[in-house]
C-alpha positions in Angstrom: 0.0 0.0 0.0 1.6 2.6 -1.2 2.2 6.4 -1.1 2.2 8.9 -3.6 5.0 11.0 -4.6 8.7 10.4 -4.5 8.0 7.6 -1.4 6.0 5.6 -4.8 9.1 6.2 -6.8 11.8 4.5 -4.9 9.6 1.6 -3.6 8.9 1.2 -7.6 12.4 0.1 -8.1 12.4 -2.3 -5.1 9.0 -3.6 -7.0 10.6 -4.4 -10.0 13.6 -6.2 -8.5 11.3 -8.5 -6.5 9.4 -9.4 -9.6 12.6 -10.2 -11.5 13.1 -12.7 -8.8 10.0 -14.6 -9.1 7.5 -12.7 -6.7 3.9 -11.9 -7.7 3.5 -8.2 -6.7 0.4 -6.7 -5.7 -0.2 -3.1 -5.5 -3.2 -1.6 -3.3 -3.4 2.0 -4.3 -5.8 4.6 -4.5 -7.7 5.3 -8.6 -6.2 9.2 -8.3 -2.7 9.2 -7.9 0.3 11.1 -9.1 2.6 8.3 -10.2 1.0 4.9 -8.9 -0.8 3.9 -12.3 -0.9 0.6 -13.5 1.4 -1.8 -15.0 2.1 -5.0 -17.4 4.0 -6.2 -14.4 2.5 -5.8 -11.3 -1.1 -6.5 -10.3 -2.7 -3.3 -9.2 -5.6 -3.3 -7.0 -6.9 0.4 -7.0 -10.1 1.5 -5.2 -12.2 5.1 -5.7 -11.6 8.2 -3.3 -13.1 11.2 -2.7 -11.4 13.8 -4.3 -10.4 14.5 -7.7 -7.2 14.4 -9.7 -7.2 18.0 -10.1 -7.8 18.5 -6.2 -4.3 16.3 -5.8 -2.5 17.9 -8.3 -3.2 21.3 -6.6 -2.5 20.1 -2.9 0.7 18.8 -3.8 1.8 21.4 -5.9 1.0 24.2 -3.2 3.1 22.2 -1.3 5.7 22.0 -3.3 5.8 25.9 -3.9 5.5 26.6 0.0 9.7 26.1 0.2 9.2 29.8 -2.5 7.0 31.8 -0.3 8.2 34.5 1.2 7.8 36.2 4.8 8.2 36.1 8.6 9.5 32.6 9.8 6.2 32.5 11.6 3.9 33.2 7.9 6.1 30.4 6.3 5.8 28.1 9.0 1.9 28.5 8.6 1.9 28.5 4.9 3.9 25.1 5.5 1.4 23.9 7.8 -1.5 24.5 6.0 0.0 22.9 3.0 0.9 20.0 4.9 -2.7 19.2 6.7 -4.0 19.2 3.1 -1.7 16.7 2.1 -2.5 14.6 5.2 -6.2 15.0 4.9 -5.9 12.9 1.5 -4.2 10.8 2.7 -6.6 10.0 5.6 -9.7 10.1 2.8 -7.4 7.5 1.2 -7.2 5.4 3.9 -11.0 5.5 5.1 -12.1 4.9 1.3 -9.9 1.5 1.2 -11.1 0.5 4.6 -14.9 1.4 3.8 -14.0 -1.1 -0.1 -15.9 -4.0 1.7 -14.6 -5.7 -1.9 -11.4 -5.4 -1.9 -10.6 -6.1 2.2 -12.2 -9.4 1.3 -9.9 -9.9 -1.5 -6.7 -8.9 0.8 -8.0 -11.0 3.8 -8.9 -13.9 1.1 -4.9 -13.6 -0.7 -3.3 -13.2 3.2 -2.3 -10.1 1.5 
């Protein structure tokens, strides 16, 4: 169960190399996502969220642009804050939509996943 963003990246590698060696790789991951989108190689098991692609793109990119804004340690701080609680909130809609996919927590208690 992935997250998005450069932590996808790097376990993507690690994904690859342990299909190379003979493991069946299953992917739980949300259907709106930055980079986790599905592959030839890996079984992907996505369920639906709340919010929209366009919502994601515009958290994470006014996260990304917080490091630019300029002020008073105390604004930035803020600005970084705020930016950061609407990065977690996703990620906590995330996680309550997969829990609340009576479907697929049948298939991952059925596969010992």
């Amino acid at each position: 169960v992935p997250v998005d963003g450069s932590h996808w990246l790097s376990m993507r590698e690690v994904l690859d190399i342990l299909r190379q060696r003979g493991h069946e790789v299953v992917v739980v991951a949300p259907e709106v996502s930055l980079h986790i989108k599905p592959s030839k190689d890996i079984v992907m098991k996505m369920y639906p969220v709340s919010y929209t692609q366009e919502e994601l793109e515009k958290d994470f990119k006014a996260f990304s642009n917080v490091a630019f804004v300029e002020g008073t340690f105390f604004e930035r701080f803020f600005h970084h804050l705020e930016a950061m609680k609407k990065l977690s909130n996703l990620g906590v809609s995330s996680c309550q939509w997969l829990l609340q996919n009576k479907e697929l927590i049948k298939y991952l208690e059925e596969s010992k996943f």
